[in-house]
N, C-alpha and C positions, 0 to 999 in steps of 0.2 A: 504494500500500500504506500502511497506517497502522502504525504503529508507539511502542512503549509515549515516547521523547522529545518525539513530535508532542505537543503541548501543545492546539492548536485548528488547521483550515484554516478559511481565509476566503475568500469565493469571491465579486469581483462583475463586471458585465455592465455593458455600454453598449450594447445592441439586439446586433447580433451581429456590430457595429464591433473591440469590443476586450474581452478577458479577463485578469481579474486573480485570480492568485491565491495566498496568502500562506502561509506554514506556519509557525507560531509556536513555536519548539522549546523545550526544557528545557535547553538545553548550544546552545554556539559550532557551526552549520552545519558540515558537511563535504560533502566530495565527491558521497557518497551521497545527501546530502539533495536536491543539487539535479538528481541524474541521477534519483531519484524522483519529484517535483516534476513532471520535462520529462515522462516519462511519463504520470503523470496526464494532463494537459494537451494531450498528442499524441493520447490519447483522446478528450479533450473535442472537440480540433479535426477530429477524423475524420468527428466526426456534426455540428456548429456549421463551418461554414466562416469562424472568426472573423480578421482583417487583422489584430490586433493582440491579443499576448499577453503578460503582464508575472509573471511567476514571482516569486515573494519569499520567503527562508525568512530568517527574522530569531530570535535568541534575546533571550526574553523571561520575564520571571520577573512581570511587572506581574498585578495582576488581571486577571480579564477583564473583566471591566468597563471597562478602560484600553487595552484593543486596540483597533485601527481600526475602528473603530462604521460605518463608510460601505457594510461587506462584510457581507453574510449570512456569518454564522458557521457553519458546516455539522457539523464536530464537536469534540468535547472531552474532553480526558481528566481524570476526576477528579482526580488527582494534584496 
């Protein structure tokens, strides 16, 4: 689910070895961000049989420009 704190998700691949994927928030992580997070991803892993999956939910107020550039960016909130 996205929700209005999600700042950006970042999403990358290593063939269908390992999964990364980041959520960039507005405000200090909580509980719910990362029981969100695991969902997503328990998705992805349903259809992608990937061995290795790395969840990250990090608060950050940086540009975007200054996020982790290595991840396809997938979405953003104006904010």
């Amino acid at each position: 689910m996205i929700y209005p704190s999600i700042r950006a998700i970042a999403v990358g691949f290593e063939g269908e070895r390992k999964l990364k994927v980041i959520y960039y928030l507005d405000r200090e992580p909580i509980q719910d961000d990362y029981d969100n997070i695991s969902e997503v991803t328990t998705e992805v892993c349903g259809d992608i049989n990937f061995t290795d999956v790395e969840e990250i939910c990090i608060f950050s107020i940086e540009p975007f420009s200054k996020l982790d550039v290595r991840h396809e960016v997938v979405t953003f909130s104006p904010n």
